[in-house]
CHARMM-style PDB file with segment names, atoms N, HN, CA, C and O in Angstrom:
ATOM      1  N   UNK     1     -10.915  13.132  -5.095  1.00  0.00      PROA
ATOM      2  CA  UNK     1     -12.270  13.657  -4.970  1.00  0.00      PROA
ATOM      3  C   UNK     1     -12.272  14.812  -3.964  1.00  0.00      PROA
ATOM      4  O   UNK     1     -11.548  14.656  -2.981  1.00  0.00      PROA
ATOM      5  N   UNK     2     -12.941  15.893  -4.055  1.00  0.00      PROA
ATOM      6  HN  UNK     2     -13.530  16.019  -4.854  1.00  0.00      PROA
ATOM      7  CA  UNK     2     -13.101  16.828  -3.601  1.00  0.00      PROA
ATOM      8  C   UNK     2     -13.490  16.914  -1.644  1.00  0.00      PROA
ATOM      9  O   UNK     2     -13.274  17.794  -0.811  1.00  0.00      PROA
ATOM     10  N   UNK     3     -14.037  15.743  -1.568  1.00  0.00      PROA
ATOM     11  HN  UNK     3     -14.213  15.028  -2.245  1.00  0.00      PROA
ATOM     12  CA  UNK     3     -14.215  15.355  -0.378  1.00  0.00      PROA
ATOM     13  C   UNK     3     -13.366  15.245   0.793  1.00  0.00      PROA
ATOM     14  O   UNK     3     -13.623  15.694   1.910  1.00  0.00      PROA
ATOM     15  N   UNK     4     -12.125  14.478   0.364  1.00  0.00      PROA
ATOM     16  HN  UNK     4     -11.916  14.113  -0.544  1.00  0.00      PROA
ATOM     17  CA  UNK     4     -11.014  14.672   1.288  1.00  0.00      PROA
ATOM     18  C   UNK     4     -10.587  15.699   1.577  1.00  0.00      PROA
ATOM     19  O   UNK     4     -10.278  15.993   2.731  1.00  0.00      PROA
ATOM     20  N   UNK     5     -10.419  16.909   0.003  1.00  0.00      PROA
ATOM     21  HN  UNK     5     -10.670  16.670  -0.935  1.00  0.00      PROA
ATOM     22  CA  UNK     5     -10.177  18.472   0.661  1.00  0.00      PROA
ATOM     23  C   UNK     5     -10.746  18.831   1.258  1.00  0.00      PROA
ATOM     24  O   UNK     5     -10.088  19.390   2.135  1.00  0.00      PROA
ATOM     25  N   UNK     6     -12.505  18.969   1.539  1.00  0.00      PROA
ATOM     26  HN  UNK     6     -13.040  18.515   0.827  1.00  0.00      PROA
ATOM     27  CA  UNK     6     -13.550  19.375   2.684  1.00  0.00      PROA
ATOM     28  C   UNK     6     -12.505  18.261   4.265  1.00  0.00      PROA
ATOM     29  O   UNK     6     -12.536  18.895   5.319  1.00  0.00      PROA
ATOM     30  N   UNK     7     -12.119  17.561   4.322  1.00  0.00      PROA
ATOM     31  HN  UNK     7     -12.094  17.046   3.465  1.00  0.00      PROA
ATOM     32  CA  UNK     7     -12.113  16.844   5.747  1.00  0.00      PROA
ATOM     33  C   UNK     7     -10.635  17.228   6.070  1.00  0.00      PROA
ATOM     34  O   UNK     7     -10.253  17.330   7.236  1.00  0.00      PROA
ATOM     35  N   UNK     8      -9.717  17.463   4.867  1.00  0.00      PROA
ATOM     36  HN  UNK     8     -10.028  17.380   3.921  1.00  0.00      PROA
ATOM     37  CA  UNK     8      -8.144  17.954   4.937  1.00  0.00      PROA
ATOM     38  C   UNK     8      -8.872  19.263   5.563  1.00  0.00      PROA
ATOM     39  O   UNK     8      -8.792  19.189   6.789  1.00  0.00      PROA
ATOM     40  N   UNK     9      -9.544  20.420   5.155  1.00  0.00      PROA
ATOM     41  HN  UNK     9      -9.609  20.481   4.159  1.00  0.00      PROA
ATOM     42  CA  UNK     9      -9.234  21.772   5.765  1.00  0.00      PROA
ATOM     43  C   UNK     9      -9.800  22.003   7.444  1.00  0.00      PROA
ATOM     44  O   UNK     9      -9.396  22.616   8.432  1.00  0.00      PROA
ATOM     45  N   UNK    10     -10.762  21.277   7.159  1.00  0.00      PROA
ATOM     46  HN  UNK    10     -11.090  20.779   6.356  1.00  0.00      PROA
ATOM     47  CA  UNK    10     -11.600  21.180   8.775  1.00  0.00      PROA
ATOM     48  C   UNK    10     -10.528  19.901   9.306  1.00  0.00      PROA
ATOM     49  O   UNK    10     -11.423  19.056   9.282  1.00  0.00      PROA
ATOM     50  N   UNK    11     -10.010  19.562   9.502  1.00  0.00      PROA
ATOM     51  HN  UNK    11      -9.283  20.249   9.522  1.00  0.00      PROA
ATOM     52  CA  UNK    11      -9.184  18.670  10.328  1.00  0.00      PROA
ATOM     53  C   UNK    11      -7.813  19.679  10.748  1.00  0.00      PROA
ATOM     54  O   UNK    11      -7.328  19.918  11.854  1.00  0.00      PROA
ATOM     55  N   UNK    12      -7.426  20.144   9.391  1.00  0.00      PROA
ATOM     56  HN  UNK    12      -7.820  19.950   8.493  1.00  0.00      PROA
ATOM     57  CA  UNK    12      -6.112  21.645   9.205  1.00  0.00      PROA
ATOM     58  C   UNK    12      -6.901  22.495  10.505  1.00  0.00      PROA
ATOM     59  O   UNK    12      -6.169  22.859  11.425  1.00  0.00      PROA
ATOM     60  N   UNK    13      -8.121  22.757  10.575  1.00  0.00      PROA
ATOM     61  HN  UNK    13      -8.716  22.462   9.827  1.00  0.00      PROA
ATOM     62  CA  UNK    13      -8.101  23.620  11.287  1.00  0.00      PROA
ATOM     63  C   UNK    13      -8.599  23.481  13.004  1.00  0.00      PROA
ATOM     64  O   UNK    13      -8.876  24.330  13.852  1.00  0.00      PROA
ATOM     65  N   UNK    14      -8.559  22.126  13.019  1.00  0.00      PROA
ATOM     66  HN  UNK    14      -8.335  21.437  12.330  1.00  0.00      PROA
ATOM     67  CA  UNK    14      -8.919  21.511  14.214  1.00  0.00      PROA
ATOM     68  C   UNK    14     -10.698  21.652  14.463  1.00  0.00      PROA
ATOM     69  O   UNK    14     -11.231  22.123  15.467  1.00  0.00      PROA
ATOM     70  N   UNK    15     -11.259  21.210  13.484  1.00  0.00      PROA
ATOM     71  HN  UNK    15     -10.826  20.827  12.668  1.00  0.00      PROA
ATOM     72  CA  UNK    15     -12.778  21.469  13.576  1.00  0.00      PROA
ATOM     73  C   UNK    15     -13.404  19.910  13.758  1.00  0.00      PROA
ATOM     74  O   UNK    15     -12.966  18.823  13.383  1.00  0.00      PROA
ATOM     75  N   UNK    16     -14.524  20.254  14.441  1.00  0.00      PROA
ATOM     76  HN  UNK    16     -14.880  21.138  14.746  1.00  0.00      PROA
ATOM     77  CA  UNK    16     -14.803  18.760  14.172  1.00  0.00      PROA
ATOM     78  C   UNK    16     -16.395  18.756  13.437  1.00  0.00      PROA
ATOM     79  O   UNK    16     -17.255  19.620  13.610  1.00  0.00      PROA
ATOM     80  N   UNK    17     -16.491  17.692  12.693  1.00  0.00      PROA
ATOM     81  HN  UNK    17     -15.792  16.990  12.552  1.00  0.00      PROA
ATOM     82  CA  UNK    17     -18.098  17.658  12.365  1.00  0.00      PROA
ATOM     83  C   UNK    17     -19.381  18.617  11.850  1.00  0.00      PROA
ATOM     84  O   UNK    17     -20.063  18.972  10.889  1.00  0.00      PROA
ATOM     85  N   UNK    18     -19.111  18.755  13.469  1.00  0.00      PROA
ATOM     86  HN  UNK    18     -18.557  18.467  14.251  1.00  0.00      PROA
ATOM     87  CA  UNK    18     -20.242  19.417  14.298  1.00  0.00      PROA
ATOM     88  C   UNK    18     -19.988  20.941  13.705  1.00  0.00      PROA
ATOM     89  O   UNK    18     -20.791  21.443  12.918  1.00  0.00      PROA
ATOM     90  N   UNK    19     -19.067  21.475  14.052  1.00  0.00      PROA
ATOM     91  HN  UNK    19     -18.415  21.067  14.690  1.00  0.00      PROA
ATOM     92  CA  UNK    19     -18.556  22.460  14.231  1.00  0.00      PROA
ATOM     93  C   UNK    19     -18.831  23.630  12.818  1.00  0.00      PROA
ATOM     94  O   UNK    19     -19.037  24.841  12.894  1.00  0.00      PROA
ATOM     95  N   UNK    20     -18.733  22.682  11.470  1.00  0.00      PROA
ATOM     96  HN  UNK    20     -18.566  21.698  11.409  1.00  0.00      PROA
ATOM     97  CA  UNK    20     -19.270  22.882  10.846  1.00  0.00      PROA
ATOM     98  C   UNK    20     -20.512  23.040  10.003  1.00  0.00      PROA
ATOM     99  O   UNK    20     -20.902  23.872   9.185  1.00  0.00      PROA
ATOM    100  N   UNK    21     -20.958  21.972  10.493  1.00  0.00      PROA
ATOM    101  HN  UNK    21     -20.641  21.296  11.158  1.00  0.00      PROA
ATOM    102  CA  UNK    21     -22.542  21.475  10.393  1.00  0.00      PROA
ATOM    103  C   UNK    21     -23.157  22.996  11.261  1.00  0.00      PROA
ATOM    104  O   UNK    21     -24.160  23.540  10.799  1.00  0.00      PROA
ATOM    105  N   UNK    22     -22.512  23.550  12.436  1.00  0.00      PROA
ATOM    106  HN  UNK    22     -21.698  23.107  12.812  1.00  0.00      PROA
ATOM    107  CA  UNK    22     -23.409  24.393  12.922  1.00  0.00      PROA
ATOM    108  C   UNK    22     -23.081  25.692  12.566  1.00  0.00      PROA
ATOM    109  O   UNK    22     -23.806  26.557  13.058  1.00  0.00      PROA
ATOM    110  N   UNK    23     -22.029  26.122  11.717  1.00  0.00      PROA
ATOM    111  HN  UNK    23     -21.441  25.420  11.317  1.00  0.00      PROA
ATOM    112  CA  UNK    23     -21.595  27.438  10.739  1.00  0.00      PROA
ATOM    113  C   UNK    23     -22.452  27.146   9.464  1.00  0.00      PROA
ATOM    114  O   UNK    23     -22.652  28.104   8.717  1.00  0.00      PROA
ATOM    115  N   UNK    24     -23.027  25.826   9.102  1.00  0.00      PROA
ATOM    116  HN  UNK    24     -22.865  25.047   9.709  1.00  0.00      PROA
ATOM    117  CA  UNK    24     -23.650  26.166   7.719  1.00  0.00      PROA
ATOM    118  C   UNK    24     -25.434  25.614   7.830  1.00  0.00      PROA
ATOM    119  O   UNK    24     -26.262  25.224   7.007  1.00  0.00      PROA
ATOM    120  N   UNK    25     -25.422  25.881   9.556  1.00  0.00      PROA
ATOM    121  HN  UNK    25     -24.749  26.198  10.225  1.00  0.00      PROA
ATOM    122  CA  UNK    25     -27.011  25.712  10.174  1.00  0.00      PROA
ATOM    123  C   UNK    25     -27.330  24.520   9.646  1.00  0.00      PROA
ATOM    124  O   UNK    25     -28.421  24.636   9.089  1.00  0.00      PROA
ATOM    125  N   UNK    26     -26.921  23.469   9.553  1.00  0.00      PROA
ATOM    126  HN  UNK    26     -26.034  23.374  10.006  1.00  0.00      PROA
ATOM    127  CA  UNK    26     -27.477  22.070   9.160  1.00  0.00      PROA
ATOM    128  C   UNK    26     -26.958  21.239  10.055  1.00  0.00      PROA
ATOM    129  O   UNK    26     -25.988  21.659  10.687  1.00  0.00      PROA
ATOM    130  N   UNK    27     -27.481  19.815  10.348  1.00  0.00      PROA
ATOM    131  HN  UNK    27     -28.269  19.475   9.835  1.00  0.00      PROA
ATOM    132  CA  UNK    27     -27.176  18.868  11.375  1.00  0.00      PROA
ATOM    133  C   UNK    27     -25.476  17.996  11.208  1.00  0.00      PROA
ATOM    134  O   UNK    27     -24.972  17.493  10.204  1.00  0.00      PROA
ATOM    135  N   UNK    28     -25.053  18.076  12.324  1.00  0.00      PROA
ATOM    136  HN  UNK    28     -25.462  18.485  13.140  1.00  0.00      PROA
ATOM    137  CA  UNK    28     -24.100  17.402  11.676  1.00  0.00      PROA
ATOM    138  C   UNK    28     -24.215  16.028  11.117  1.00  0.00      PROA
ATOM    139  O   UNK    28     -23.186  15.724  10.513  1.00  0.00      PROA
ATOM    140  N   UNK    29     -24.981  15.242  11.115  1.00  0.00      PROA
ATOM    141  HN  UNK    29     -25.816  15.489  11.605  1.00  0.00      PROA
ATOM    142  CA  UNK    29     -25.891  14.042  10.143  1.00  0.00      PROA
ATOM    143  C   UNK    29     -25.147  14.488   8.893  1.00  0.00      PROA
ATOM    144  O   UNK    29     -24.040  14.133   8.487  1.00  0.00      PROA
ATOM    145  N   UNK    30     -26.044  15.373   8.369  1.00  0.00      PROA
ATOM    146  HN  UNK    30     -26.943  15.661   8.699  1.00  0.00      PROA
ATOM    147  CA  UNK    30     -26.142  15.937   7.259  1.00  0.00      PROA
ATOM    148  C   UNK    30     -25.241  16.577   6.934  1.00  0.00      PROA
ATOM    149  O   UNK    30     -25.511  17.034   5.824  1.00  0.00      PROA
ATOM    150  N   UNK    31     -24.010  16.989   7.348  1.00  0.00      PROA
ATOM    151  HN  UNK    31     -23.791  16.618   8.250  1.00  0.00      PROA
ATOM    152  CA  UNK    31     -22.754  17.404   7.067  1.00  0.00      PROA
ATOM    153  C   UNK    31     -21.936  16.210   6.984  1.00  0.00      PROA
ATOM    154  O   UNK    31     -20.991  16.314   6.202  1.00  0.00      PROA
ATOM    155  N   UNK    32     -22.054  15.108   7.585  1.00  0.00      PROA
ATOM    156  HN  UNK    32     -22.822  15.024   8.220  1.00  0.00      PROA
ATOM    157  CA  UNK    32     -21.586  13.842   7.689  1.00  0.00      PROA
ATOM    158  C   UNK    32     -21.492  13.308   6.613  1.00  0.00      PROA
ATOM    159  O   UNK    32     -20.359  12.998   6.245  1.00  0.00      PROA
ATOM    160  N   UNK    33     -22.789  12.979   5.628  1.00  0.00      PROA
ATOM    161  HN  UNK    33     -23.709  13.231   5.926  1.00  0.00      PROA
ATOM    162  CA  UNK    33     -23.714  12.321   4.347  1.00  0.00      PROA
ATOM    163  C   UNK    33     -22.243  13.043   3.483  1.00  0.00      PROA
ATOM    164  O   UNK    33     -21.337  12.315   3.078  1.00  0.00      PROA
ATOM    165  N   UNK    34     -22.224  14.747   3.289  1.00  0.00      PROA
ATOM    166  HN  UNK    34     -22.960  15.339   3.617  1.00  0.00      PROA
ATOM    167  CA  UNK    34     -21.966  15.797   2.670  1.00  0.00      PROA
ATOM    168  C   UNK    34     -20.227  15.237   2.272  1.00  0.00      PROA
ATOM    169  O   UNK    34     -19.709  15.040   1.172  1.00  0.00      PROA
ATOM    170  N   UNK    35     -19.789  15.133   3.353  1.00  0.00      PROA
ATOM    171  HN  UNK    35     -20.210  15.293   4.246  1.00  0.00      PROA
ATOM    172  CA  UNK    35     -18.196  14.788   3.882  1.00  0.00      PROA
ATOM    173  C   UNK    35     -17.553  13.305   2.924  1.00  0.00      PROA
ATOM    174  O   UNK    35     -16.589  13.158   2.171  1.00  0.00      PROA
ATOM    175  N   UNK    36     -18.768  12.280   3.475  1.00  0.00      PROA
ATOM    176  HN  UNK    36     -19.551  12.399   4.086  1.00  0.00      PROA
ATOM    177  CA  UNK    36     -18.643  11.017   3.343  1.00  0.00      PROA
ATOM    178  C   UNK    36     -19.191  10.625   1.456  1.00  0.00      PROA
ATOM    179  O   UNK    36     -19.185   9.497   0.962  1.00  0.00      PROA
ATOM    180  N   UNK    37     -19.479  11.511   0.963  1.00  0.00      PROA
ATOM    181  HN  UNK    37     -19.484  12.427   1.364  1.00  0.00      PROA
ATOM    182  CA  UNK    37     -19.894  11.286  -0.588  1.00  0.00      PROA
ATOM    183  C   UNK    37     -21.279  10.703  -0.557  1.00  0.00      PROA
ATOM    184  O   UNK    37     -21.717  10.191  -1.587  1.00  0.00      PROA
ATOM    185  N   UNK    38     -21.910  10.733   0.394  1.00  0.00      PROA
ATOM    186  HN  UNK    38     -21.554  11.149   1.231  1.00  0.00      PROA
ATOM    187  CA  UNK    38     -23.008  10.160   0.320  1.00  0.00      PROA
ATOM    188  C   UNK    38     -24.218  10.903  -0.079  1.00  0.00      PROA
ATOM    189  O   UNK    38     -25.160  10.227  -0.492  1.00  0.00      PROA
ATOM    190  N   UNK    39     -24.358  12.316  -0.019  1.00  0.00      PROA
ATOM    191  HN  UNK    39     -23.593  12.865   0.316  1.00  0.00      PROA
ATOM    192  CA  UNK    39     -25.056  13.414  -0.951  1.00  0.00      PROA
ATOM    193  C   UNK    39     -24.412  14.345  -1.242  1.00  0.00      PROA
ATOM    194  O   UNK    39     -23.612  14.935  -0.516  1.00  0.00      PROA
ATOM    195  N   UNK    40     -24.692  14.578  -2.341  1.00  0.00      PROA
ATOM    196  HN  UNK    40     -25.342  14.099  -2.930  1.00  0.00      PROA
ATOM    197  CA  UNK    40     -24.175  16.179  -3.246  1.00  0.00      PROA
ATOM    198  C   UNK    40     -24.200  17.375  -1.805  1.00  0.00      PROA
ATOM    199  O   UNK    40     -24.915  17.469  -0.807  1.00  0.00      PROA
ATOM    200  N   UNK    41     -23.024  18.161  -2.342  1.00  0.00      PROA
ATOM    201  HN  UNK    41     -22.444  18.085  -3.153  1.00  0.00      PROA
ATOM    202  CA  UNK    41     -23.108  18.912  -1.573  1.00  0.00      PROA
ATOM    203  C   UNK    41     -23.312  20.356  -1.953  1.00  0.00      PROA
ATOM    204  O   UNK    41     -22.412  20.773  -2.683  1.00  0.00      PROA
ATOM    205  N   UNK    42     -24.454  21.424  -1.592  1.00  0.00      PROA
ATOM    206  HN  UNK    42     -25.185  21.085  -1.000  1.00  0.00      PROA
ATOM    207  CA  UNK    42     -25.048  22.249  -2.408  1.00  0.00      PROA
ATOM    208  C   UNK    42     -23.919  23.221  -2.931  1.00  0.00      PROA
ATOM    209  O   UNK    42     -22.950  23.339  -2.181  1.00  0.00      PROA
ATOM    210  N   UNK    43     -23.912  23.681  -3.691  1.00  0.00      PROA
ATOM    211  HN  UNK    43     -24.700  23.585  -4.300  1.00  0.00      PROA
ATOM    212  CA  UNK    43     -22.927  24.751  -4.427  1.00  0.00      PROA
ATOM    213  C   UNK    43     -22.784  25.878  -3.160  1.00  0.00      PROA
ATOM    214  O   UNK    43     -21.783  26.194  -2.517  1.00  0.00      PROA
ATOM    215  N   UNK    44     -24.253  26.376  -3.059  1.00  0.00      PROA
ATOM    216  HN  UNK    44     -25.066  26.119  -3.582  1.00  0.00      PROA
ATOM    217  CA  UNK    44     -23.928  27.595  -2.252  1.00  0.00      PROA
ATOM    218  C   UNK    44     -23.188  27.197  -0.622  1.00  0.00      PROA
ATOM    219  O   UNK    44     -22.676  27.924   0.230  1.00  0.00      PROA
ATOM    220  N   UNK    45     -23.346  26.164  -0.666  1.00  0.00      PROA
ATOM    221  HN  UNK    45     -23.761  25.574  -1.358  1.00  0.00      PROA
ATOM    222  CA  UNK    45     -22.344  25.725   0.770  1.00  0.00      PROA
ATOM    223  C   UNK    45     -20.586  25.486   0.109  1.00  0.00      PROA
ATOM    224  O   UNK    45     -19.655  26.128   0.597  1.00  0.00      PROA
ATOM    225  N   UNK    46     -20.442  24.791  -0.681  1.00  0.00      PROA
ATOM    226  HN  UNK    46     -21.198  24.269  -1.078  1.00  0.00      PROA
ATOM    227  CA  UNK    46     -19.118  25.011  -1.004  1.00  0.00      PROA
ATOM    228  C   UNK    46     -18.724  26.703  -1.246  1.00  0.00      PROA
ATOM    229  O   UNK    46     -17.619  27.168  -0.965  1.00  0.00      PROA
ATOM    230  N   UNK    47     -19.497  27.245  -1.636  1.00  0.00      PROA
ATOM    231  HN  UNK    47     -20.394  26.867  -1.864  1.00  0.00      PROA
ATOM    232  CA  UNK    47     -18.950  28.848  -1.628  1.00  0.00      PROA
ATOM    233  C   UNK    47     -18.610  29.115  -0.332  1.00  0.00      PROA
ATOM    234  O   UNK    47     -17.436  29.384  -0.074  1.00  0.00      PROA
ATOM    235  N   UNK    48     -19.587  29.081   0.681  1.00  0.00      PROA
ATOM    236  HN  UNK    48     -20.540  28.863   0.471  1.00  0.00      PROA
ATOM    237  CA  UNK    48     -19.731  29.276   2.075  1.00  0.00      PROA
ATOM    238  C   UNK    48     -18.272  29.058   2.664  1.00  0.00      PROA
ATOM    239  O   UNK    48     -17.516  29.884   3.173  1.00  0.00      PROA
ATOM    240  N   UNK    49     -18.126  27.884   2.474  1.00  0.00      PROA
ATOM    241  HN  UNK    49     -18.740  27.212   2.060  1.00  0.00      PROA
ATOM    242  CA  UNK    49     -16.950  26.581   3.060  1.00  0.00      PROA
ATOM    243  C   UNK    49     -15.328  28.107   2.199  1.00  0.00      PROA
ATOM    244  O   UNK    49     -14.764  29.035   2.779  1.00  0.00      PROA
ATOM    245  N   UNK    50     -15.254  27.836   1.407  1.00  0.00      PROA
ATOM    246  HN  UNK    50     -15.712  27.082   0.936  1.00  0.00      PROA
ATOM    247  CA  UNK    50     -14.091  28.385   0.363  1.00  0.00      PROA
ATOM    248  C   UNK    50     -14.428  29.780   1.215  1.00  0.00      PROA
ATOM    249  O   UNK    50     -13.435  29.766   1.942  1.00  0.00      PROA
ATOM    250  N   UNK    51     -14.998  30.704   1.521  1.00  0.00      PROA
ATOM    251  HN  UNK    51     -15.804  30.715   0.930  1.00  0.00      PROA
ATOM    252  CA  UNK    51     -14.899  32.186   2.412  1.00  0.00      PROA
ATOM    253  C   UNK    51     -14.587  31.991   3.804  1.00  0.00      PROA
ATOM    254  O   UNK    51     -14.137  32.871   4.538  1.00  0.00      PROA
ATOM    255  N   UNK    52     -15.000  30.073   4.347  1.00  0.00      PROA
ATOM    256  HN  UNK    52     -15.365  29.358   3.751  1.00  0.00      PROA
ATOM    257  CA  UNK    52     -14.673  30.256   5.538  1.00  0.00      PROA
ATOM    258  C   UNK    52     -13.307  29.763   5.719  1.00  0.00      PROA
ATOM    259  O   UNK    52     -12.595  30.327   6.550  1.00  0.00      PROA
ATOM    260  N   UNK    53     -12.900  28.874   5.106  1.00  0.00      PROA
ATOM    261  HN  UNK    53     -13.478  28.415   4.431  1.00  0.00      PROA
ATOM    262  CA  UNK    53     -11.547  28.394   5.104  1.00  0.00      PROA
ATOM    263  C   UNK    53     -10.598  29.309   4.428  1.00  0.00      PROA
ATOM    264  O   UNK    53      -9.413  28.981   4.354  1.00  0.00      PROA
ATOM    265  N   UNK    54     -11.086  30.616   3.843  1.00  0.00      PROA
ATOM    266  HN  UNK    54     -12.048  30.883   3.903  1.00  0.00      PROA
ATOM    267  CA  UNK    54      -9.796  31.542   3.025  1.00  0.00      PROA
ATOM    268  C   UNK    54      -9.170  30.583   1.865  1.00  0.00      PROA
ATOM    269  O   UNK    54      -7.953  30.486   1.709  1.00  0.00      PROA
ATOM    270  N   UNK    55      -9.847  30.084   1.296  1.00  0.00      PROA
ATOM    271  HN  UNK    55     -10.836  30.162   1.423  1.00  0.00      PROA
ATOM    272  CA  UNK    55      -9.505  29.758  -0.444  1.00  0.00      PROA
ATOM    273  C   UNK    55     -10.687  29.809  -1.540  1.00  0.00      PROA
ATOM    274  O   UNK    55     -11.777  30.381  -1.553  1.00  0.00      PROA
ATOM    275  N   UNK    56      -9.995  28.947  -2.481  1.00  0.00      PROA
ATOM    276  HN  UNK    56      -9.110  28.483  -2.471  1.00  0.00      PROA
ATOM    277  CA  UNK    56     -11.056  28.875  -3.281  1.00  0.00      PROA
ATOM    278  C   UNK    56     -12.056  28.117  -3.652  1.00  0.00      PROA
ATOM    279  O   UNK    56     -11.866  26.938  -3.355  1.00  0.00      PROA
ATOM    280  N   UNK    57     -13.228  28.366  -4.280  1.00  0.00      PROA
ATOM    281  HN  UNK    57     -13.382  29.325  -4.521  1.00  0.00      PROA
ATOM    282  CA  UNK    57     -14.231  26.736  -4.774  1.00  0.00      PROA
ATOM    283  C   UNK    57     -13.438  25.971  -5.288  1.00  0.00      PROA
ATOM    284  O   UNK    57     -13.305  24.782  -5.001  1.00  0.00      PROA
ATOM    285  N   UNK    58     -12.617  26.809  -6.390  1.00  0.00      PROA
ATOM    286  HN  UNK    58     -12.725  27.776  -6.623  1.00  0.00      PROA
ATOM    287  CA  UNK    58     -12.045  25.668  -7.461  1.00  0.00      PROA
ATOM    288  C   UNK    58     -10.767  24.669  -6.852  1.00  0.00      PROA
ATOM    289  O   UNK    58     -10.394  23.607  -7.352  1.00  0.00      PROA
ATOM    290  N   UNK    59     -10.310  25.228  -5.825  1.00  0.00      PROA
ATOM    291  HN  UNK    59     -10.613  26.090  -5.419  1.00  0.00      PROA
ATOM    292  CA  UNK    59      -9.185  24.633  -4.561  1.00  0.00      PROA
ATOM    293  C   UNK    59     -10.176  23.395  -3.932  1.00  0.00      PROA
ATOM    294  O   UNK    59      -9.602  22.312  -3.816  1.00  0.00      PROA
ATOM    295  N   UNK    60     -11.055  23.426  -3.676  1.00  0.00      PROA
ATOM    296  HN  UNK    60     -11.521  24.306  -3.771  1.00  0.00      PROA
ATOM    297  CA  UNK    60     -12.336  22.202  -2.991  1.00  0.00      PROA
ATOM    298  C   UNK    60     -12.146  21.660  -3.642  1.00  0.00      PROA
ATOM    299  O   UNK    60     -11.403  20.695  -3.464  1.00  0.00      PROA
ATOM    300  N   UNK    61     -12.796  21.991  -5.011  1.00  0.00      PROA
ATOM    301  HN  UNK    61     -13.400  22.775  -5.155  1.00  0.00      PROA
ATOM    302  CA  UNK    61     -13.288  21.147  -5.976  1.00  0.00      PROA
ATOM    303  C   UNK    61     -12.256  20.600  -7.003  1.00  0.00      PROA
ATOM    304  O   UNK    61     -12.633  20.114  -8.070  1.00  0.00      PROA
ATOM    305  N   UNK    62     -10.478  20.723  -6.532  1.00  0.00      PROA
ATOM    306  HN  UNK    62     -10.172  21.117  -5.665  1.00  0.00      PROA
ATOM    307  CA  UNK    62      -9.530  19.788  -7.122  1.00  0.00      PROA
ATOM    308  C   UNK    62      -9.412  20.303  -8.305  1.00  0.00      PROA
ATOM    309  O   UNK    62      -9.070  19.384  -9.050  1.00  0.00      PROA
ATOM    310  N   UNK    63      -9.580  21.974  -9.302  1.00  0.00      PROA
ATOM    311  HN  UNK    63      -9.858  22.720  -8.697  1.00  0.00      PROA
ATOM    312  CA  UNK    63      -9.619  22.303 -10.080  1.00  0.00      PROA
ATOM    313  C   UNK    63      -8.158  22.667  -9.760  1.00  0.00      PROA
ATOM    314  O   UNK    63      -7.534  22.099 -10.656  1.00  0.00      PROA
ATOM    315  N   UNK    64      -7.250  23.318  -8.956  1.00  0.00      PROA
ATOM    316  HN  UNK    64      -7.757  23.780  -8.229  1.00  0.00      PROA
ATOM    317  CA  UNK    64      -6.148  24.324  -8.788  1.00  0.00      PROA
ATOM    318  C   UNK    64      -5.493  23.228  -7.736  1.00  0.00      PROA
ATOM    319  O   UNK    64      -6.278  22.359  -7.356  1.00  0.00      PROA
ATOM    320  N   UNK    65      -4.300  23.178  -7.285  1.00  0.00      PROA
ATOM    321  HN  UNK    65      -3.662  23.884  -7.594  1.00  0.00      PROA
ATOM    322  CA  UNK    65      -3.655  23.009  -6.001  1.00  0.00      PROA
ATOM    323  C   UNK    65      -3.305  23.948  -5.008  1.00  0.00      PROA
ATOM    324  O   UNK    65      -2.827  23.904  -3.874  1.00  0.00      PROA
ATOM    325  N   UNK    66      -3.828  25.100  -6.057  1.00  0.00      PROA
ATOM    326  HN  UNK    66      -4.217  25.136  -6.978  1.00  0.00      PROA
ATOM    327  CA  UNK    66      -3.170  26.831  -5.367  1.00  0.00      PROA
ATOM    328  C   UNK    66      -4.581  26.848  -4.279  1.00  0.00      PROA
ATOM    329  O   UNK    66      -5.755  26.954  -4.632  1.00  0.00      PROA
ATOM    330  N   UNK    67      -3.971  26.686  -2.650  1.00  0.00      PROA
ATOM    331  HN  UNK    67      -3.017  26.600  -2.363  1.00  0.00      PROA
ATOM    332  CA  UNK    67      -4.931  26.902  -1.363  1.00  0.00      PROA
ATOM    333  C   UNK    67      -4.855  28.354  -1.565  1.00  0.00      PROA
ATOM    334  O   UNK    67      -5.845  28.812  -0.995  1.00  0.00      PROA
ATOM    335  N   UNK    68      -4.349  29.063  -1.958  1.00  0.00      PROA
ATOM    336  HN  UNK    68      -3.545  28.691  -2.421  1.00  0.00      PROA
ATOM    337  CA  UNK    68      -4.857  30.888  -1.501  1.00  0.00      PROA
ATOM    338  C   UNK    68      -6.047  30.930  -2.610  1.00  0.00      PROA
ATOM    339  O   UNK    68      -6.206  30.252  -3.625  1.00  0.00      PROA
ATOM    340  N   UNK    69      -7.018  32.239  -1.900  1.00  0.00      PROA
ATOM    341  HN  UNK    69      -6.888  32.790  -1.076  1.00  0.00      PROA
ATOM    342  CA  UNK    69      -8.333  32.199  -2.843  1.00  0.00      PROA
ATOM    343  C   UNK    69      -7.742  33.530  -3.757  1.00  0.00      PROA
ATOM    344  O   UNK    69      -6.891  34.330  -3.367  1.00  0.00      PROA
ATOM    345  N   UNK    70      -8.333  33.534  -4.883  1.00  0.00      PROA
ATOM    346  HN  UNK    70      -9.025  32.885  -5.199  1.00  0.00      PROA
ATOM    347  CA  UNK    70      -8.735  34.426  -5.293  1.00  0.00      PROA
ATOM    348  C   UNK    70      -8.800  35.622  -5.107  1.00  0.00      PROA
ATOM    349  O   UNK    70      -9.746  36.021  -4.429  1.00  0.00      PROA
ATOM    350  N   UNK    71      -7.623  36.806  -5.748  1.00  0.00      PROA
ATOM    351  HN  UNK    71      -6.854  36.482  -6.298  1.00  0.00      PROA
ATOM    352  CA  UNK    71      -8.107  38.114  -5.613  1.00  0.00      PROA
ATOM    353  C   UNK    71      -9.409  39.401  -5.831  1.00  0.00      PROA
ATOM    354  O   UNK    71      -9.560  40.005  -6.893  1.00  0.00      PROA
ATOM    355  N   UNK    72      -9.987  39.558  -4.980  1.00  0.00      PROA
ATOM    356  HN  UNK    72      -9.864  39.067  -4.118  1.00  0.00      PROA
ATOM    357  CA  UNK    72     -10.734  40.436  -5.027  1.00  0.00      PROA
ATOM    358  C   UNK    72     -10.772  41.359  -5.717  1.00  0.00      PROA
ATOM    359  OT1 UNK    72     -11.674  42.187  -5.591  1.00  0.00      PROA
TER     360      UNK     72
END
């Protein structure tokens, strides 16, 4: 599930929680819920997430194994 890749890249990058919750202006609560499968997590934040970590949506979302994003 796509979830562990969200907690694999923020852990890869020594982030915690919070840290993210306050790059995508939401509580970390609510990044918590997001993490833990407990609510959908909005599309336009997985875009967000994939520009901030330097890969792709489809890399999140367990479509590719390829971590480099997408050429421009």
């Amino acid at each position: 599930m796509y979830l562990r890749r969200l907690k694999d890249l923020r852990e890869d990058k020594d982030l915690k929680q919070k840290d993210i919750a306050e790059f995508l202006k939401i509580t970390r609560q609510q990044y918590g819920l997001y993490e833990t499968g407990k609510r959908d997590m909005p599309a336009e934040f997985i875009k967000s997430l994939a520009m901030f970590y330097d890969t792709s949506t489809d890399y999140i979302l367990e479509l590719t194994n390829n971590v480099e994003p997408y050429k421009k």
